[in-house]
Every structure is written in structure tokens, then in C-alpha cells.
N, CA, C and O atoms as CSV, one atom per row, in Angstrom:
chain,resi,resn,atom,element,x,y,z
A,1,UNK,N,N,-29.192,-23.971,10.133
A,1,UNK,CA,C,-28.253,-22.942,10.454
A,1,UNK,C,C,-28.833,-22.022,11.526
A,1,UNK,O,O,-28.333,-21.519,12.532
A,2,UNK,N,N,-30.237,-21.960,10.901
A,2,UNK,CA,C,-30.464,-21.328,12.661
A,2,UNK,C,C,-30.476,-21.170,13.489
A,2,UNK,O,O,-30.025,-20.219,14.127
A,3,UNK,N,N,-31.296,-22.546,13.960
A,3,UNK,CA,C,-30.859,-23.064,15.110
A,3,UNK,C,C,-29.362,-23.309,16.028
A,3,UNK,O,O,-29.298,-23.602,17.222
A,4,UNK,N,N,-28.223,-23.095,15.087
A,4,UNK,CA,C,-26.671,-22.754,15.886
A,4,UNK,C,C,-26.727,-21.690,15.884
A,4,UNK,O,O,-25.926,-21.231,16.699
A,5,UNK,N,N,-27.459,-20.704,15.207
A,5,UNK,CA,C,-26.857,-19.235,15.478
A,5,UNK,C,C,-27.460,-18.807,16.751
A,5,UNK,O,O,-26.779,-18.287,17.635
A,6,UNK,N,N,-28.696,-19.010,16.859
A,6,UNK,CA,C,-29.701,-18.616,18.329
A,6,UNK,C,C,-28.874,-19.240,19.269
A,6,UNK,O,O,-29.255,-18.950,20.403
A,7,UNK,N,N,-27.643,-20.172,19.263
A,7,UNK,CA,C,-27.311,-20.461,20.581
A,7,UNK,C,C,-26.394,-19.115,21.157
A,7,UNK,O,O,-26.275,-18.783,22.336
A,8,UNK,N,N,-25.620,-18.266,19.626
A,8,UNK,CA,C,-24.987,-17.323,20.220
A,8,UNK,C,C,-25.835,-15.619,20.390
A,8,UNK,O,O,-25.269,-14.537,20.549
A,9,UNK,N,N,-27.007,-15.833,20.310
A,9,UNK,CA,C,-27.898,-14.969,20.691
A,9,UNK,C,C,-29.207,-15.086,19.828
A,9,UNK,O,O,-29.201,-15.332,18.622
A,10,UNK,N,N,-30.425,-14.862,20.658
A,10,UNK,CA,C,-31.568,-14.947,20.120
A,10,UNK,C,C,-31.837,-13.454,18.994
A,10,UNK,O,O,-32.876,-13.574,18.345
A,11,UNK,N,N,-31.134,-12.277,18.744
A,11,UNK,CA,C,-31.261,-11.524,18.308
A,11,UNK,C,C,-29.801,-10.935,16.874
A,11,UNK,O,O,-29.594,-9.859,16.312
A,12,UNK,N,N,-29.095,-12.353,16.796
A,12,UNK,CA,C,-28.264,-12.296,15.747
A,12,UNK,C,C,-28.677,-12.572,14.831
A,12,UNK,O,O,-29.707,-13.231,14.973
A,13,UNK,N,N,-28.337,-12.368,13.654
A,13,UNK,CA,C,-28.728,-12.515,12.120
A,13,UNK,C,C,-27.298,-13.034,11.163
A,13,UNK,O,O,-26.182,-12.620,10.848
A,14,UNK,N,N,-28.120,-14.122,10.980
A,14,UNK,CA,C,-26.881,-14.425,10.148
A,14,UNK,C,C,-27.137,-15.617,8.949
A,14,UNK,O,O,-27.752,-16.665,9.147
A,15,UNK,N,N,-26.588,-15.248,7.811
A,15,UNK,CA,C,-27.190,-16.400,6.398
A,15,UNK,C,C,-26.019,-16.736,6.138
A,15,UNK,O,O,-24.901,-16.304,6.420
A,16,UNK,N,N,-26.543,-17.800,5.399
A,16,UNK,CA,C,-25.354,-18.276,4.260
A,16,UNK,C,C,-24.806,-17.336,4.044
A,16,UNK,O,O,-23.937,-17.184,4.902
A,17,UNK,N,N,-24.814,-16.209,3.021
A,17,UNK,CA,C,-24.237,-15.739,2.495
A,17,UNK,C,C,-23.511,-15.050,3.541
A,17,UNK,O,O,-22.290,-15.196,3.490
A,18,UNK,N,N,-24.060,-14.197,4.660
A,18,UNK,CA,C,-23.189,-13.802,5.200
A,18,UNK,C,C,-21.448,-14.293,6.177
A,18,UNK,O,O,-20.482,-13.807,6.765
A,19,UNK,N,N,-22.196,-15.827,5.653
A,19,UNK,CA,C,-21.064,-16.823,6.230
A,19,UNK,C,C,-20.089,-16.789,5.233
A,19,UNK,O,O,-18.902,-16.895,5.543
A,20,UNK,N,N,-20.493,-16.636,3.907
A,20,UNK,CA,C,-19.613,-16.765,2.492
A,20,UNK,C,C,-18.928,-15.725,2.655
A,20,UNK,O,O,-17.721,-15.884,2.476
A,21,UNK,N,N,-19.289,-14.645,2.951
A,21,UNK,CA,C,-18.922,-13.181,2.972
A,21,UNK,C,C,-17.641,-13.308,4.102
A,21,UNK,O,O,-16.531,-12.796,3.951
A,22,UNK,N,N,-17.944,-13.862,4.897
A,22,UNK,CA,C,-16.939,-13.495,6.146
A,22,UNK,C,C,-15.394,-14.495,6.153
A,22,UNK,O,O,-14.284,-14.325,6.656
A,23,UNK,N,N,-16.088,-15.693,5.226
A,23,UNK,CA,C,-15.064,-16.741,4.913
A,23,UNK,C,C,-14.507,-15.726,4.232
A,23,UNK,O,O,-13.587,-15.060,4.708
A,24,UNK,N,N,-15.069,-15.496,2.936
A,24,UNK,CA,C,-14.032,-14.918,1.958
A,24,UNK,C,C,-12.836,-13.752,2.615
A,24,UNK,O,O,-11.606,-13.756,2.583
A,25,UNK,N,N,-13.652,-12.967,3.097
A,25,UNK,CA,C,-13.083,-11.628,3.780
A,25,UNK,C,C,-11.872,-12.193,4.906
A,25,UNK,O,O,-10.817,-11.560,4.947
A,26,UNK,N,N,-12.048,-13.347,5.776
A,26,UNK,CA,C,-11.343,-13.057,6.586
A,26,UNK,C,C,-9.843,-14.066,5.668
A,26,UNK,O,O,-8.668,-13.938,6.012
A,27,UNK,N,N,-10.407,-15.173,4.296
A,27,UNK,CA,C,-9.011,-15.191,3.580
A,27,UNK,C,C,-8.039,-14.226,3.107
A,27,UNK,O,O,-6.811,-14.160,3.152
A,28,UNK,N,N,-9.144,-13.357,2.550
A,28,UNK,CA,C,-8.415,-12.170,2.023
A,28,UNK,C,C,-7.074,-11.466,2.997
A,28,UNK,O,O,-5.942,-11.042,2.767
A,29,UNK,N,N,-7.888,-11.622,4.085
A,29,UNK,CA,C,-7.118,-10.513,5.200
A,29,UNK,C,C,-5.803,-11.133,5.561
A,29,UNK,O,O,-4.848,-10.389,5.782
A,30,UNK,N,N,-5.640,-12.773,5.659
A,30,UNK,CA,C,-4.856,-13.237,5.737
A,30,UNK,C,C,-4.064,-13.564,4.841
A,30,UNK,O,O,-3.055,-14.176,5.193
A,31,UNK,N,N,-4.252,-13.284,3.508
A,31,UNK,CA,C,-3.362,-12.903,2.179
A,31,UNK,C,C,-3.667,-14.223,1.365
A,31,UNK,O,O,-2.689,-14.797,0.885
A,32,UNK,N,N,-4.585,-14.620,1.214
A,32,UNK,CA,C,-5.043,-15.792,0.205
A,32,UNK,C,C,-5.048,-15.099,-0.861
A,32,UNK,O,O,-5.539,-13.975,-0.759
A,33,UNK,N,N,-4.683,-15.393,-1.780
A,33,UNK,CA,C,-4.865,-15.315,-3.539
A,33,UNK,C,C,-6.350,-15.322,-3.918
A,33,UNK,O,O,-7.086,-16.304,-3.819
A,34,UNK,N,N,-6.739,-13.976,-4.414
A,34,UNK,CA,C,-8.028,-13.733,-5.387
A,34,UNK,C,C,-8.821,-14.886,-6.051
A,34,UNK,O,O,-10.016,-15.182,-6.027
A,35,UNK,N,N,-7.460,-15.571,-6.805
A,35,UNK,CA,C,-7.926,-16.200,-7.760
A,35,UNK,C,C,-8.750,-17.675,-7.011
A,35,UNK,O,O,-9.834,-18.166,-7.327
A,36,UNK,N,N,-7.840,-18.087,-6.007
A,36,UNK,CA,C,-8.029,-18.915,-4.984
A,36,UNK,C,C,-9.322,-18.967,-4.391
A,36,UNK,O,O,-10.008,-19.988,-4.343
A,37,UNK,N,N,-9.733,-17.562,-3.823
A,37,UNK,CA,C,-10.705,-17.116,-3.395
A,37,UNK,C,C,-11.939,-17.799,-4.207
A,37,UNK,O,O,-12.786,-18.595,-3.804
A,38,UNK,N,N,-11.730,-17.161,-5.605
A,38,UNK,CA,C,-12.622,-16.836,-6.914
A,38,UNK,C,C,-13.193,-18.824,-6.649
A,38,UNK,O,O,-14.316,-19.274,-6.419
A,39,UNK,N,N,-12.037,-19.448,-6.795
A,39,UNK,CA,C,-12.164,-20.905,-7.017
A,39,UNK,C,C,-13.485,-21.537,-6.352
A,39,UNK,O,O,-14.558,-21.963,-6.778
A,40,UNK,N,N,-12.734,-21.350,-4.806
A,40,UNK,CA,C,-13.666,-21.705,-3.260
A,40,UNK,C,C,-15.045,-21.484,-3.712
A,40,UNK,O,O,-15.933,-22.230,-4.124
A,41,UNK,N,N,-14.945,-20.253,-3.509
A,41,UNK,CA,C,-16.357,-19.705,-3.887
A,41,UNK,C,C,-17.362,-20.088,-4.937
A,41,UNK,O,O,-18.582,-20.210,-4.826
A,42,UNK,N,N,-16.661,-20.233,-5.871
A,42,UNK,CA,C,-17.471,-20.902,-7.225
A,42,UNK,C,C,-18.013,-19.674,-8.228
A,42,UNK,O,O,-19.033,-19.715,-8.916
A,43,UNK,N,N,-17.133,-18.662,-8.134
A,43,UNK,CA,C,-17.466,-17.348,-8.742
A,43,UNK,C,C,-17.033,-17.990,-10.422
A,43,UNK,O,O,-16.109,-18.769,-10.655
A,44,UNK,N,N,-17.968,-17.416,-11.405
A,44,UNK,CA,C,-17.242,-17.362,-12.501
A,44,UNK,C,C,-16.524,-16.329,-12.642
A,44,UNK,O,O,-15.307,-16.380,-12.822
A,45,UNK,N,N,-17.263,-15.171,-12.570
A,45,UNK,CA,C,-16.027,-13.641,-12.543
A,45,UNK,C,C,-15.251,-13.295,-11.359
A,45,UNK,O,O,-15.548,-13.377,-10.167
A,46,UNK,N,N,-14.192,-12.890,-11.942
A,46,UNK,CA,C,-13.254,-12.720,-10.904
A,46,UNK,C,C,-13.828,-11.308,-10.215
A,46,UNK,O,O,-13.782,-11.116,-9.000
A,47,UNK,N,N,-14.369,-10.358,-11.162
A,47,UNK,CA,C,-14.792,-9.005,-10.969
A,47,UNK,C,C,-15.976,-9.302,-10.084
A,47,UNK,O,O,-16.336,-8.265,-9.527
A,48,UNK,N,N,-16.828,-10.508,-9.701
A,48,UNK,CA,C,-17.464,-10.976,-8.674
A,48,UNK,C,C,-16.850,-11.066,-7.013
A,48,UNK,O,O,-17.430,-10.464,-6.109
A,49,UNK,N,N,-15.869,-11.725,-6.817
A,49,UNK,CA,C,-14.758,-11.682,-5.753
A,49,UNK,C,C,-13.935,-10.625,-5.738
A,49,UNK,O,O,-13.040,-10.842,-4.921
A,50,UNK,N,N,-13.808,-9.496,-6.303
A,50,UNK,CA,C,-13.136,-8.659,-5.811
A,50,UNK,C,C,-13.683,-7.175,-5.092
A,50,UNK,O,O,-13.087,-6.191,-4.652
A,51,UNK,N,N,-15.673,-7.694,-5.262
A,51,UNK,CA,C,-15.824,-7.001,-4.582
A,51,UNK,C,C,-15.531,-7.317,-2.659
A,51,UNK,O,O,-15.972,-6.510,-1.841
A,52,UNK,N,N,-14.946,-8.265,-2.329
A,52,UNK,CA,C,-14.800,-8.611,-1.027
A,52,UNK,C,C,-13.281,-7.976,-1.095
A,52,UNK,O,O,-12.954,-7.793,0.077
A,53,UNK,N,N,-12.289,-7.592,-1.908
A,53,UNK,CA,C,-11.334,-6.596,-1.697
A,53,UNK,C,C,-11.335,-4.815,-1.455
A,53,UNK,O,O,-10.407,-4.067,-1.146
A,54,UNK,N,N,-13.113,-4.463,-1.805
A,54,UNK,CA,C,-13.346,-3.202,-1.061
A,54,UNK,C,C,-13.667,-3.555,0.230
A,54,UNK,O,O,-13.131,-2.936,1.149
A,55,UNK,N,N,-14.451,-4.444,0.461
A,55,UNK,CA,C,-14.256,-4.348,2.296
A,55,UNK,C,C,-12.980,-4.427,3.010
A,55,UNK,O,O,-12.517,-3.723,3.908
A,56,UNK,N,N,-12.496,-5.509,2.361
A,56,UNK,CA,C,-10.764,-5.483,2.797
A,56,UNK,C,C,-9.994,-4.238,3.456
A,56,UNK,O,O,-9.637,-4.101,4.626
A,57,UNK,N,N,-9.818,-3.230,2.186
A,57,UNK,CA,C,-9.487,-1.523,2.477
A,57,UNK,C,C,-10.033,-1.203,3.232
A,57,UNK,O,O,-9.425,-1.031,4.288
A,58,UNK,N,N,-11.845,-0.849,3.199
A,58,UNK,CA,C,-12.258,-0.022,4.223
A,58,UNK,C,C,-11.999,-0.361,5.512
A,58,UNK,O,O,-12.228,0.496,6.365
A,59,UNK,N,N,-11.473,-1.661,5.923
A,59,UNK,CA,C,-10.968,-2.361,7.243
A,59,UNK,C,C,-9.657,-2.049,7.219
A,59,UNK,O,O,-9.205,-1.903,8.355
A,60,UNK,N,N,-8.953,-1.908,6.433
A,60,UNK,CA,C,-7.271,-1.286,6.365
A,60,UNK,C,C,-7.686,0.115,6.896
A,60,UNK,O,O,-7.253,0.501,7.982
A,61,UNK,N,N,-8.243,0.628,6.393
A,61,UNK,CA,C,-8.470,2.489,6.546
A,61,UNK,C,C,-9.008,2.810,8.190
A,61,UNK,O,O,-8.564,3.710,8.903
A,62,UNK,N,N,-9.969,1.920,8.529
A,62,UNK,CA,C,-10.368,2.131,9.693
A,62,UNK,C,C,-9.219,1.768,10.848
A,62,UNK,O,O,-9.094,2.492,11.836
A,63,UNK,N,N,-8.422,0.629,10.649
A,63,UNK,CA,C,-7.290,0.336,11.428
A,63,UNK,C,C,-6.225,1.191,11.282
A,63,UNK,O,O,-5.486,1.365,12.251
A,64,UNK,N,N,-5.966,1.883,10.009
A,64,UNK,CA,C,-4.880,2.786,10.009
A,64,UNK,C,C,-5.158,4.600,10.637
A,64,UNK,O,O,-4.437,5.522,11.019
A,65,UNK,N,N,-6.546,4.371,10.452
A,65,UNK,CA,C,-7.028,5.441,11.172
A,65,UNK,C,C,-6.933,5.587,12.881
A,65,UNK,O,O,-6.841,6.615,13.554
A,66,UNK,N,N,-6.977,4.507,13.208
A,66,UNK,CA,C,-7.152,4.249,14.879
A,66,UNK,C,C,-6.137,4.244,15.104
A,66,UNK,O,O,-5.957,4.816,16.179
A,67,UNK,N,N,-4.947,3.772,14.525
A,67,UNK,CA,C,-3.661,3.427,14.795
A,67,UNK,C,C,-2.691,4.177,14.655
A,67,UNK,O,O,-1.682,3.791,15.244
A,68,UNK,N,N,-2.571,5.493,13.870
A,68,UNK,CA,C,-1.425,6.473,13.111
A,68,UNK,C,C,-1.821,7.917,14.074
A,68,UNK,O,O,-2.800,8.596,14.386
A,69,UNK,N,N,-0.337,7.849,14.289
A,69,UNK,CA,C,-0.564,9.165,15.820
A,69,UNK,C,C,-1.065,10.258,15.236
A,69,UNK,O,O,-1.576,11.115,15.958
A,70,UNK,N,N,-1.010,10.461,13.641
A,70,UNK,CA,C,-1.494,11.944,13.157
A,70,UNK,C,C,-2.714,11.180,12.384
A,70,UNK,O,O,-2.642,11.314,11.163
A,71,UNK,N,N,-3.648,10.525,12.777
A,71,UNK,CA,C,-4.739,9.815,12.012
A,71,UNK,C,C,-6.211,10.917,12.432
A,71,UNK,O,O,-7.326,10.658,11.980
């Protein structure tokens, strides 16, 4: 995995997990089902996968912030 990431810069960082992280997150964003999520992933708790629904918000909040004329 390294070795593909250094092709998009010698000073990126990036793991598995953070690949898991970004899969999950960017299903979420596109409205995949939790439970769905939960599956992929191989979570036994669901209360495991839903912490990738607080990043979700704080990315709602920051876009609704940039975006709302009285923000």
C-alpha cells in the first residue's frame, strides 16, 4: 500500500484503516444504510459504525456553515 500512496506524494500518510474510514464515510454521505455499512465493514456493533455518523455531521455543519447567507 505504500508504495501506491508515494506515487501521490512522498509526504502523504495513509493506512488501511484510514482507507476503511474514508470508504465508510464517503457511503454514508451518499446515503448507504448503517446497517449495510456495519455488514461491509465486519463490525459486530453497530455502536462501532456509527461512530463514522459523527464525522458525517461535522461535514454537514461545516458545509452548512459556508453555505447559509446568515452562517
Amino acid at each position: 500500500m505504500k508504495k501506491y500512496v508515494r506515487r501521490f506524494g512522498p509526504n502523504l500518510k495513509a493506512s488501511p484503516h484510514s482507507l476503511r474510514h474514508a470508504f465508510a464515510s464517503h457511503l454514508l454521505t451518499e446515503g448507504a444504510d448503517l446497517r449495510a455499512i456495519q455488514e461491509m465493514l465486519g463490525h459486530v456493533s453497530l455502536s462501532t459504525t456509527q461512530k463514522y455518523t459523527q464525522v458525517s455531521i461535522k461535514q454537514l455543519i461545516e458545509v452548512y456553515d459556508k453555505a447559509h447567507p446568515k452562517a
